[in-house]
C-alpha positions as CSV (number, residue, x, y, z in Angstrom):
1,X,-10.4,-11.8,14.4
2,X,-8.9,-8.3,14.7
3,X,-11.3,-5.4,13.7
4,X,-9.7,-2.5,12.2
5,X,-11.0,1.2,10.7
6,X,-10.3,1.3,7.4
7,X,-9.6,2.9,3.8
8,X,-11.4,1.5,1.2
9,X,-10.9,1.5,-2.4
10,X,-13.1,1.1,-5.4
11,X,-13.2,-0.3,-8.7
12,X,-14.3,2.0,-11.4
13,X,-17.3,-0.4,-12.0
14,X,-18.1,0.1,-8.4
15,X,-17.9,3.4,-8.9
16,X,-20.1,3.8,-11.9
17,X,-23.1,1.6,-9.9
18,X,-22.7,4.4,-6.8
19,X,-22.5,7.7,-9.5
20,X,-25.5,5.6,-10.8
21,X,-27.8,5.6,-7.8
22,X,-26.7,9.0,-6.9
23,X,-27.6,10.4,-10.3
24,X,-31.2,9.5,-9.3
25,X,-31.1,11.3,-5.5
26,X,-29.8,14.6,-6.7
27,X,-30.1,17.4,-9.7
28,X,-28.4,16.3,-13.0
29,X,-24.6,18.3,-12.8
30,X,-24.5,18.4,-9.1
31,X,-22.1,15.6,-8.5
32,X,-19.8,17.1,-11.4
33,X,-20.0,20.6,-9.4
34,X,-19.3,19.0,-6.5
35,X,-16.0,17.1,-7.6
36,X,-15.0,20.7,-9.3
37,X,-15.5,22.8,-6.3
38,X,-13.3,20.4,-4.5
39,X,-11.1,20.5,-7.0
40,X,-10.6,24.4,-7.8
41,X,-10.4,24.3,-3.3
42,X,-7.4,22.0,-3.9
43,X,-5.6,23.6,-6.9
44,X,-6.4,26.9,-4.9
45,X,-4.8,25.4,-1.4
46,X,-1.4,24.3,-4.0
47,X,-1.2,27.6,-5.4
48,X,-1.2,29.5,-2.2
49,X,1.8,27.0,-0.4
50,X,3.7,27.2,-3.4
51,X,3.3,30.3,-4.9
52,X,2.4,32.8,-2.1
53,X,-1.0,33.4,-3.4
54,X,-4.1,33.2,-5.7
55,X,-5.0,35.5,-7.2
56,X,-3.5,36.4,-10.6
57,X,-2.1,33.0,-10.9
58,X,-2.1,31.0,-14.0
59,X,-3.4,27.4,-14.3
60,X,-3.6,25.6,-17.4
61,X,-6.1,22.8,-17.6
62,X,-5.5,20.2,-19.7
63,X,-9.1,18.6,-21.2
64,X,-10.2,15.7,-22.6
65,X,-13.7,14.6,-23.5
66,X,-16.0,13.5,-21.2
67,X,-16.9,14.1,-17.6
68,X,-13.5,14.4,-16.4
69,X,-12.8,17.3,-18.9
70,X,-15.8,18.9,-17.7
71,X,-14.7,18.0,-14.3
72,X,-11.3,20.4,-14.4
73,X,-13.6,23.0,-16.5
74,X,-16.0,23.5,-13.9
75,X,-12.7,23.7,-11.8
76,X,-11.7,26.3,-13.8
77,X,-14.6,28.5,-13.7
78,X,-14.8,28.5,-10.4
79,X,-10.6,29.4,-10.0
80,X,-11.4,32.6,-12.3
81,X,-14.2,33.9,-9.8
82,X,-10.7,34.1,-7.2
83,X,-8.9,35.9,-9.9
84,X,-6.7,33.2,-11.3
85,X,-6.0,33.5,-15.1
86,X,-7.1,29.8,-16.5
87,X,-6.4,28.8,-20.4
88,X,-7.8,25.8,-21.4
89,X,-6.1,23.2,-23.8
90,X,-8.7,20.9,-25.5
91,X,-7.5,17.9,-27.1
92,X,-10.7,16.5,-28.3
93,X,-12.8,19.9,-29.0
94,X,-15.7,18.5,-30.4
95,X,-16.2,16.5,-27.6
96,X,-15.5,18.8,-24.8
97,X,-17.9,19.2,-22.1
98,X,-20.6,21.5,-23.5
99,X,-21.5,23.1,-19.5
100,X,-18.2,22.8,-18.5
101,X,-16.6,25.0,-21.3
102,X,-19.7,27.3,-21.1
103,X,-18.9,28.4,-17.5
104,X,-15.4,28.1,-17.9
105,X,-16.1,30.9,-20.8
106,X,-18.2,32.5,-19.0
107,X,-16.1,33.6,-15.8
108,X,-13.1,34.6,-18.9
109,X,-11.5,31.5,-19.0
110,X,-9.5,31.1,-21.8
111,X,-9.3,28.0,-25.0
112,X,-5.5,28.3,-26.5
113,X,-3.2,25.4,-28.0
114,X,-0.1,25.7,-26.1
115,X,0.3,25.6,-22.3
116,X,1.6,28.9,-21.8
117,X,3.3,29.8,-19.1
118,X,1.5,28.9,-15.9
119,X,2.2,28.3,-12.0
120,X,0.5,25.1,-12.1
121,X,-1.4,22.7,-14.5
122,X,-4.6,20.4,-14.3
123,X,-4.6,17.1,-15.6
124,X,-8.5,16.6,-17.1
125,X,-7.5,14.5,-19.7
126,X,-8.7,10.9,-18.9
127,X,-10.8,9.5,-15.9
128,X,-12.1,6.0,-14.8
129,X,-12.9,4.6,-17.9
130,X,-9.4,5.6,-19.3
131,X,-7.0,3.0,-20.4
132,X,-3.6,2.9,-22.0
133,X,-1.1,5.1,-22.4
134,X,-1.2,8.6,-22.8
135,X,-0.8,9.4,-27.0
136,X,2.1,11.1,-28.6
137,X,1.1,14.6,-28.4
138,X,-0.4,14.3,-24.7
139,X,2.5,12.7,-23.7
140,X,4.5,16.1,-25.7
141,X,2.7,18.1,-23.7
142,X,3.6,16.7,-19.9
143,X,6.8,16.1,-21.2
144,X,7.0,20.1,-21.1
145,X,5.6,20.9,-18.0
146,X,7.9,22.2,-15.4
147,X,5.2,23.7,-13.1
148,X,3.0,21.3,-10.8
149,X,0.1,18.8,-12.0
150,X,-3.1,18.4,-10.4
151,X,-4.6,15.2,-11.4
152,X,-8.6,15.0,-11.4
153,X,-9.5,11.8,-10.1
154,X,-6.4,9.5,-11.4
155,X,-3.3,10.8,-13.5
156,X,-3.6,10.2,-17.2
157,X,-2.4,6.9,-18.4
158,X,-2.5,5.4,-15.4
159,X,-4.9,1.9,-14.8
160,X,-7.5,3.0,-12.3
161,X,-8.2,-0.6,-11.2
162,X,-4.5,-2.0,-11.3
163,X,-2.6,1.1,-11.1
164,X,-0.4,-0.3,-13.9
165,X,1.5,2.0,-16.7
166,X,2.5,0.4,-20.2
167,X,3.9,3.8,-21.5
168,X,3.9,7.3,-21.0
169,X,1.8,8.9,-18.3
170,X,1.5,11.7,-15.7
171,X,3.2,12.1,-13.1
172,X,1.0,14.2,-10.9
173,X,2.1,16.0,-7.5
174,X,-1.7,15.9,-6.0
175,X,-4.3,13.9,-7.1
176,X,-8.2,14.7,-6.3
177,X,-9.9,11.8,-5.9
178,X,-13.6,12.3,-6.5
179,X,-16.1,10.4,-4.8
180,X,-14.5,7.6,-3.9
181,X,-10.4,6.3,-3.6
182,X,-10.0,4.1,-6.5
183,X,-6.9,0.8,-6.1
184,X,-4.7,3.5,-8.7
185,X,-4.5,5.8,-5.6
186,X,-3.0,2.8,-3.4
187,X,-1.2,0.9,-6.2
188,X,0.3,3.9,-8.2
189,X,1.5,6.3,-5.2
190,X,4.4,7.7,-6.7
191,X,2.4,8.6,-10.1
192,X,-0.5,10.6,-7.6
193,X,1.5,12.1,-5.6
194,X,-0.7,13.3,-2.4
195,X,-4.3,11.8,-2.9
196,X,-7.0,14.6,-1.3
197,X,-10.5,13.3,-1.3
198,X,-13.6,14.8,-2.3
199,X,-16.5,13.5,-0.8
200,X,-19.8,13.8,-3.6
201,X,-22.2,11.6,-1.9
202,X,-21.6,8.3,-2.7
203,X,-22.6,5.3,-1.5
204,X,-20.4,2.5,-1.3
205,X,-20.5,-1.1,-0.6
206,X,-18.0,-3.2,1.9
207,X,-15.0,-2.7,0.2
208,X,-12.7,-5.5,-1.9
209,X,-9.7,-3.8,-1.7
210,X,-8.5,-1.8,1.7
211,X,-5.8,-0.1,3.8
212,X,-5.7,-0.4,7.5
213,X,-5.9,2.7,8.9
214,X,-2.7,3.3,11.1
215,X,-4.5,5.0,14.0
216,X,-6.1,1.8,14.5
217,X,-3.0,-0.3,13.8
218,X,-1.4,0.9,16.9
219,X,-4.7,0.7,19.1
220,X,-5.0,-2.7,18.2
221,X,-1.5,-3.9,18.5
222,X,-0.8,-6.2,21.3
223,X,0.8,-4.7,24.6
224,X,1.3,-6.1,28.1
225,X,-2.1,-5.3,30.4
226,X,-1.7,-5.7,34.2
227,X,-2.8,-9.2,33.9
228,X,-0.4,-10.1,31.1
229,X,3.2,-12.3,31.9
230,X,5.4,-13.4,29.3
231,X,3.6,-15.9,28.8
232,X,0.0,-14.7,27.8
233,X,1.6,-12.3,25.7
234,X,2.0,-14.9,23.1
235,X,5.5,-17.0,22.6
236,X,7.0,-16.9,18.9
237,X,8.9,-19.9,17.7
238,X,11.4,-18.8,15.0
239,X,12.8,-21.3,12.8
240,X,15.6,-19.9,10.6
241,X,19.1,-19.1,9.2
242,X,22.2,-21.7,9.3
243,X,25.7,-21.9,8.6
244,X,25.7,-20.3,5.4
245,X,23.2,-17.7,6.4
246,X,23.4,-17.0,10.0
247,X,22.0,-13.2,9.7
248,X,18.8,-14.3,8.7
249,X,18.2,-16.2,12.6
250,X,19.3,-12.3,14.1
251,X,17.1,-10.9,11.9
252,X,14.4,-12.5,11.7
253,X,14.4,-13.5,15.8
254,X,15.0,-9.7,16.2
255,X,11.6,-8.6,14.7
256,X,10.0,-11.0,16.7
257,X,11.9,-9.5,19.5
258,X,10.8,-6.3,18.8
259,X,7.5,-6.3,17.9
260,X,6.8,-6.9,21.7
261,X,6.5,-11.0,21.5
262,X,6.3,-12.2,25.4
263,X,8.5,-14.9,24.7
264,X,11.0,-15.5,21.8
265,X,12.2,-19.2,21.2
266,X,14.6,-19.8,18.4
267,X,15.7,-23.2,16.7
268,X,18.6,-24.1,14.2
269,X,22.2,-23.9,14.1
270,X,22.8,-20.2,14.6
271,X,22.0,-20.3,18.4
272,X,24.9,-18.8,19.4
273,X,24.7,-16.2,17.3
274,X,21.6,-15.0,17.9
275,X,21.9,-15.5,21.4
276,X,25.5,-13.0,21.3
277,X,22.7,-10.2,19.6
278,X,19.5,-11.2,21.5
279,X,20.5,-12.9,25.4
280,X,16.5,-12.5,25.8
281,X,16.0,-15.1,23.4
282,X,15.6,-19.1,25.0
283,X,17.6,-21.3,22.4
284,X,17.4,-24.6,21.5
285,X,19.3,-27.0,18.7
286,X,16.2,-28.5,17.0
287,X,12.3,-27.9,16.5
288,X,11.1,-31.0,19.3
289,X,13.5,-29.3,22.1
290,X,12.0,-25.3,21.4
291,X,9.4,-26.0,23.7
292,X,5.6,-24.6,23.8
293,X,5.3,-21.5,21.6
294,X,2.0,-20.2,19.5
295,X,3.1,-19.5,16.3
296,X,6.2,-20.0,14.1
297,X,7.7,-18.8,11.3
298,X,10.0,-20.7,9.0
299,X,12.4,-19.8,6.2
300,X,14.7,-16.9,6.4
301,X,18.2,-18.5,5.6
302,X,16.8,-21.8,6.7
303,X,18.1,-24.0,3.1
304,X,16.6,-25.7,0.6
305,X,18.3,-29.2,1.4
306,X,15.7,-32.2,2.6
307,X,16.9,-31.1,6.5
308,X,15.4,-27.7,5.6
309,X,12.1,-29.4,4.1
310,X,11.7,-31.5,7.3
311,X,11.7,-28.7,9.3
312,X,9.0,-27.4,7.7
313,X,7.0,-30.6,7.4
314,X,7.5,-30.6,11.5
315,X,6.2,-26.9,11.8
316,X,3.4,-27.4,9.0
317,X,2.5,-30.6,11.0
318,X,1.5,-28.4,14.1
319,X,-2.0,-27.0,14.9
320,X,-0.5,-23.7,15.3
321,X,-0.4,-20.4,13.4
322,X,2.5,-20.5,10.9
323,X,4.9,-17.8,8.4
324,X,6.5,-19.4,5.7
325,X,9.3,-17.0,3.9
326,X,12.2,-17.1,2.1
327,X,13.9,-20.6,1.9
328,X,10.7,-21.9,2.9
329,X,8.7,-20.2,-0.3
330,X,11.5,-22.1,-2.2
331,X,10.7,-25.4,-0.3
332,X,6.9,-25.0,-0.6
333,X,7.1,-24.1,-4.6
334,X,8.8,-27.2,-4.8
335,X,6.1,-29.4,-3.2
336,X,2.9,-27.7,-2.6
337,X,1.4,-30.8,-1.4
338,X,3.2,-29.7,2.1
339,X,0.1,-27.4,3.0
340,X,-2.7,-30.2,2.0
341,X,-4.9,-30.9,4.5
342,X,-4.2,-27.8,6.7
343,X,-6.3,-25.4,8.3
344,X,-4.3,-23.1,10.6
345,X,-3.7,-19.8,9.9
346,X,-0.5,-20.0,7.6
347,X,1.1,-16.5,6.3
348,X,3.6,-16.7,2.6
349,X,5.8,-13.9,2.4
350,X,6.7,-13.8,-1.1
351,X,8.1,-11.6,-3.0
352,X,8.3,-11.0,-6.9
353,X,10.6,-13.9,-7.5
354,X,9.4,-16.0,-4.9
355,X,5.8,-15.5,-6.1
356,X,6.6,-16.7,-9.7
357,X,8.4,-19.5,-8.3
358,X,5.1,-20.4,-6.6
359,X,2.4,-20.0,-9.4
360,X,4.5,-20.3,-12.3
361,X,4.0,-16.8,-13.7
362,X,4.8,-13.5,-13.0
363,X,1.9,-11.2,-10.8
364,X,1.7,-9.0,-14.4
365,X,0.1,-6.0,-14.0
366,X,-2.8,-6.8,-11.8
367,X,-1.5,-7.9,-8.6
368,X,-4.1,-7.8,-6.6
369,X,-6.2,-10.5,-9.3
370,X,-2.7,-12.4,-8.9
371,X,-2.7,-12.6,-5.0
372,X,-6.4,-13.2,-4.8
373,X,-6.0,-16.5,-6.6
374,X,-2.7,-17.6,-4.9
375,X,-4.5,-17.1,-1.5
376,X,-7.8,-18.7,-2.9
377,X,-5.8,-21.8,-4.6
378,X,-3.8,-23.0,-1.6
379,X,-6.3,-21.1,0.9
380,X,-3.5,-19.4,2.9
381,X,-3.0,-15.9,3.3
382,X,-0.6,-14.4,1.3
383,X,1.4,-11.4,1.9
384,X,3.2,-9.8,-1.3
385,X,5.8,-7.5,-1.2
386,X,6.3,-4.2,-2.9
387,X,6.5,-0.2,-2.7
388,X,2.6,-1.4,-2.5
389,X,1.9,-4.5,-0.4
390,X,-0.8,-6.7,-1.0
391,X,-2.3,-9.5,1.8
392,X,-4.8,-11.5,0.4
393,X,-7.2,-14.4,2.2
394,X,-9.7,-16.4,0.9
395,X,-12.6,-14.7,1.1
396,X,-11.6,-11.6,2.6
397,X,-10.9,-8.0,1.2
398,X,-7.3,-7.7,0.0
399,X,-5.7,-5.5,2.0
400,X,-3.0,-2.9,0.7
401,X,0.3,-1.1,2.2
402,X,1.6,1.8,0.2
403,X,5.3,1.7,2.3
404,X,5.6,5.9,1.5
405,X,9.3,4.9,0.1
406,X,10.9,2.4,-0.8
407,X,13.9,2.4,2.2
408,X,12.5,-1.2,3.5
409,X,14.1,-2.6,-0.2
410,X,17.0,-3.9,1.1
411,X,18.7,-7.4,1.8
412,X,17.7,-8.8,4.5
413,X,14.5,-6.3,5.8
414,X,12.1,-9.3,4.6
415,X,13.3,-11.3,7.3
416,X,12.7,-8.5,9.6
417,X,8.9,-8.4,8.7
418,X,8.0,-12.3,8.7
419,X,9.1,-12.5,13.0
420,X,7.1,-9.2,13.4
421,X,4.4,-11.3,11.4
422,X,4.9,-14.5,13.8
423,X,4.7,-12.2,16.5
424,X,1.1,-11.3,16.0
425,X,-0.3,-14.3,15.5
426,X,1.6,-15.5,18.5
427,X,-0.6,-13.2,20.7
428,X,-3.9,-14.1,19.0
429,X,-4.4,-11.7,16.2
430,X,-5.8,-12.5,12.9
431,X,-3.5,-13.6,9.9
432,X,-4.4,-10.9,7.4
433,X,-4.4,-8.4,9.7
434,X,-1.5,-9.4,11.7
435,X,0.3,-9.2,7.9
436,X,-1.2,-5.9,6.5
437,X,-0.6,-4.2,10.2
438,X,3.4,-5.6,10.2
439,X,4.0,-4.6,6.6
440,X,2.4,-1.4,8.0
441,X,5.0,-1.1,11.1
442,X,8.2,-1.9,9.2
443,X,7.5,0.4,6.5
444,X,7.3,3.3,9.3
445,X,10.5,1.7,10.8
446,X,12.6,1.9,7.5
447,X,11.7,5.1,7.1
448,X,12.3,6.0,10.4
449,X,16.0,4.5,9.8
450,X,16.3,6.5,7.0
451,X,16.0,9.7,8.3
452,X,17.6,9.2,12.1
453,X,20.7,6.7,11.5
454,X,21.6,8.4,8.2
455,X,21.9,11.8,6.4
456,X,18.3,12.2,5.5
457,X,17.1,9.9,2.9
458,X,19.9,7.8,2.8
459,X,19.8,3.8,2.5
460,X,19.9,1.9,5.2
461,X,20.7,-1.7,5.6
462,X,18.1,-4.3,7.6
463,X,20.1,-4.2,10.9
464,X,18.5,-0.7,12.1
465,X,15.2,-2.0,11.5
466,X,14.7,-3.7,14.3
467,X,15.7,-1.0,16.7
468,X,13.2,1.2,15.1
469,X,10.5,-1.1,14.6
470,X,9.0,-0.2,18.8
471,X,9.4,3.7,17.9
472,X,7.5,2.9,14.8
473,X,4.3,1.4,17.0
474,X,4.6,4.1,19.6
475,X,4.0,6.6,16.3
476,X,0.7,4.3,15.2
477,X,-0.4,4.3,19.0
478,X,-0.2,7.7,19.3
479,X,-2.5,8.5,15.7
480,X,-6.0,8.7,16.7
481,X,-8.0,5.4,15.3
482,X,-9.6,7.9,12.9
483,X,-6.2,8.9,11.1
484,X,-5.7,9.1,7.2
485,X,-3.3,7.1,5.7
């Protein structure tokens, strides 16, 4: 098993129990002051890159009731003691935070009904126990900000434990997570913006839901030692593409390729094609004639015809650590039975489509519930795709992959990631992390693509991703194993 530093995140029930405990170490209000000094040191930080200075800015905080209104009043009150004008919008004054709207009157903040016209805005409106949508007249409000948000803890409307959004909500440009990182700060990137952490003295179980951190990624990935031939490196067997499809055999071969395999042995009909891309690769015509390898992966372009199932019975039938994607997922959904009875490692790719083709439903709005109990069910590891990439195993935390863009959504890139897969667990590494730390890698690649084979920002196609997917490991193996995500 691969061990890796990570990221963990935090239900808000599991954040509750740890506010809980702490409540009983420390002076009633101190966690809240803590979360709001962190929080005015944020805003402060924002307002100085953005605007030049602090100082007779403006910030308008937005409150609701509760602790998370007090949260951004406390933040308040301690942004008018550096001279920045703060107004206050309360959209539930009878329940406002009774401290919090004390100091903030205190120090000269200011309660008015309109935003007014400020350099940035706070978003204090819900926090973990939110849920829903944001109502008509919040949603009015955001819809007429033109200046920057600050979200405290989690942007309004957004769920903290699913990261889902079933109507209006805020879009935030930082988000200030207090305490803890809660699964809305890896599930719902592009609604937080950049996520700073405020540490208030929690303590916190093993996580259930995590991100690798990429520091570690790229100390653990597998690279030649003096001892090492091509052998002991670990040989991928890739199983894939045909007449119809023969790019999927390149690409897929190719990630194996490049994610440093040893050895890369390919079987199917497109060996002459690959071999025109890839000379490195040893091809053969049929699974029994590949010769010894340690892992496989099956699928990408490989057909849905009974040929294509018995390839996959053949490679399912092998003691050996196994990727099924693409045509496979299509094959497997078809007859589940195929995996009964087996107990190496085996790695699904799906993604949306190919995952309701395998349960019968659609993933919904809590993914990482939905994953759990396909990996639980057919005890495989399951890797789902997305802007946010989910791996689940049986008994394992879930492990998450926020790709930073979404450049990696193009045809083709899946087949890409299941060779780098098949890679890894060719040289011994575990199956979840050999799937979170790939997804990890070819997310870096495409966006590596995007901004070095095109104007910047432009699409790319799945061919470049191989070429950058060994820049993208020398970039994790040069992060220290400490790194942020």
């Amino acid at each position: 098993m691969t061990t890796s530093a990570v990221r963990g995140y935090y239900t808000a029930d599991e954040v509750r129990a740890a506010e809980a405990e702490l409540f009983t170490r420390v002076p009633a209000g101190m966690p809240m002051r803590r979360a709001a000094f962190g929080l005015a040191e944020v805003v402060a930080r924002e307002l100085r890159e953005r605007t030049g200075g602090v100082a007779g800015r403006v910030v308008t905080l937005l409150v609701g009731s509760g602790d998370n209104g007090g949260d951004a009043l406390w933040a308040g009150s301690f942004l008018r003691r550096r001279g920045v004008a703060v107004n206050a919008v309360l959209l539930a004054p009878e329940r406002a935070h009774v401290e919090g709207l004390a100091a903030l009157r205190r120090t000269g903040g200011r309660v008015r009904d309109d935003l007014g016209d400020p350099d940035l805005v706070i978003d204090g409106i819900v926090g973990i126990s939110g849920r829903g949508a944001l109502r008509p007249r919040v949603a009015e409000l955001f819809a007429a900000v033109t200046v920057p948000i600050i979200a405290a803890d989690l942007p309004s409307g957004v769920d903290p434990d699913t990261g889902a959004v079933t109507g209006p909500a805020v879009r935030a440009d930082v988000t200030v997570a207090f305490g803890a990182y809660k699964p809305v700060h890896a599930l719902a990137v592009p609604y937080c913006g950049l996520i700073d952490l405020v540490p208030i003295g929690l303590r916190l179980p093993e996580p259930n839901l995590a991100a690798l951190e990429p520091g570690s990624i790229g100390a653990a990935w597998p690279v030649p030692g003096a001892a090492d031939d091509k052998y002991s490196q670990g040989v991928t067997g890739v199983c894939a593409g045909s007449s119809t499809y023969p790019g999927a055999a390149i690409l897929c071969t190719g990630g194996a390729v490049a994610a440093t395999s040893g050895m890369v042995r390919y079987a199917g009909s497109g060996a002459e094609q690959v071999l025109a891309q890839l000379p490195e690769v040893i091809a053969a015509p049929s699974i029994s004639e590949t010769g010894r390898v340690q892992a496989w992966v099956f699928g990408p372009g490989a057909g849905t015809d009974a040929a294509a199932r018995e390839r996959l019975v053949e490679i399912l039938a092998t003691d050996l650590p196994v990727v099924v994607d693409a045509d496979g997922l299509t094959v497997l959904a078809a007859d589940p039975a195929l995996l009964t009875g087996r107990t190496a490692p085996t790695v699904l790719t799906p993604h949306a489509g190919e995952f309701a083709r395998l349960t019968g439903d659609e993933a919904g709005p809590d993914r990482v519930a939905a994953v759990r109990k396909l990996a639980d069910s057919w005890q495989v590891t399951v890797l789902l795709k997305g802007r946010a990439t989910l791996v689940a195993s049986p008994g394992r935390p879930t492990l998450v992959n926020d790709a930073g863009a979404s450049w990696a959504a193009t045809a083709g890139s899946g087949d890409v990631l299941s060779g780098v897969i098949a890679a890894l667990l060719a040289a011994g590494r575990d199956a979840a992390w050999s799937a979170a730390a790939a997804a990890r890698v070819h997310a870096l690649a495409a966006n590596i693509a995007a901004h070095t084979d095109t104007a910047a920002g432009a699409p790319i196609s799945a061919s470049p991703l191989s070429a950058h997917i060994r820049a993208a490991i020398g970039v994790l193996r040069e992060l220290p194993v400490s790194a942020p995500a």
